[in-house]
C-alpha positions in Angstrom: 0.0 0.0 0.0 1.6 3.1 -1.0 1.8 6.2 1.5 -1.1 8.5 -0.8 -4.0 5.4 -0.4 -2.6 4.5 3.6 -3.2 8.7 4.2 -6.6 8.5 2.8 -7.4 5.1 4.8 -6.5 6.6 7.4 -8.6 9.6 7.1 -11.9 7.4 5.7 -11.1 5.7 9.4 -10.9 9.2 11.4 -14.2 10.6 9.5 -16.2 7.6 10.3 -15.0 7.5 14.0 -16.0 11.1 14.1 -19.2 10.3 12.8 -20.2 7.6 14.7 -19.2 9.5 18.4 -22.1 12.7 17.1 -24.9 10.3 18.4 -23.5 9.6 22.1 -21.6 13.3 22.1 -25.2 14.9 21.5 -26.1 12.7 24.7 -23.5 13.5 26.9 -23.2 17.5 26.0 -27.0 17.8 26.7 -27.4 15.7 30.2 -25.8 18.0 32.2 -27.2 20.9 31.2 -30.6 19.7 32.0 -31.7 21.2 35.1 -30.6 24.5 34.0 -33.1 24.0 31.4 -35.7 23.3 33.0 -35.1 26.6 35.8 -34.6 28.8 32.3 -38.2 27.6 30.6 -39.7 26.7 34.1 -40.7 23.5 32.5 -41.3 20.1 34.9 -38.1 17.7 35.1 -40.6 15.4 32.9 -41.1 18.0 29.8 -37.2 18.4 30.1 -36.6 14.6 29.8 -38.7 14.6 27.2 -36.3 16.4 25.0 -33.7 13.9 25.3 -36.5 11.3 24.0 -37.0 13.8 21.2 -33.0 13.3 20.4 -33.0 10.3 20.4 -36.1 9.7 18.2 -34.1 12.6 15.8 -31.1 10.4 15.7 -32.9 7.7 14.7 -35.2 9.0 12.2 -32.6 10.0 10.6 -30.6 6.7 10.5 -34.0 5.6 8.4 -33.7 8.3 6.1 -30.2 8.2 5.5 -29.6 4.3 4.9 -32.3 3.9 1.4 -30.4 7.4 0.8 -26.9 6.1 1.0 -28.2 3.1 -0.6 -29.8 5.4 -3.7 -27.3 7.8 -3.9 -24.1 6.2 -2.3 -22.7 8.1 1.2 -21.2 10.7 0.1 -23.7 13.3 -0.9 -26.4 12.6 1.8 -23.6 12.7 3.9 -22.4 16.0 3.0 -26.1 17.3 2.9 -25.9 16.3 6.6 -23.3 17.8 7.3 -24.1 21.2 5.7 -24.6 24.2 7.7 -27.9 26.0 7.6 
């Protein structure tokens, strides 16, 4: 394997990994910043929670959408349409 294709394979490998920690990131970034949530919209600990259900549901939503994409398209353009900032 020359040192141009073990570069890229190495980066392919660094991109997924990146892509694969956004899921539990999201998680983990969120949780403790739930109280103060719920103090700032006076909202019940419940209705709070429930936005992490709603994150969850998001993330996989959009693994249902993306796979017949990827599968249509190939990864790279739904993945950069992901990606893309508003």
């Amino acid at each position: 394997m020359s040192n141009d294709a073990a570069g890229r394979q190495t980066r392919f490998i660094v991109l997924l990994a990146a892509l694969v920690a956004l899921g539990p990131l999201s998680i983990d970034g969120y949780l403790p910043g739930l109280p103060d949530l719920a103090g700032d919209l006076r909202a019940s600990a419940a209705a709070t929670q429930l936005t992490i259900t709603a994150c969850l549901a998001g993330l996989a939503i959009g693994q249902l959408i993306a796979g017949p994409l990827s599968d249509t398209y190939g990864r790279r353009r739904p993945l950069l349409a992901g990606l893309e900032e508003s």
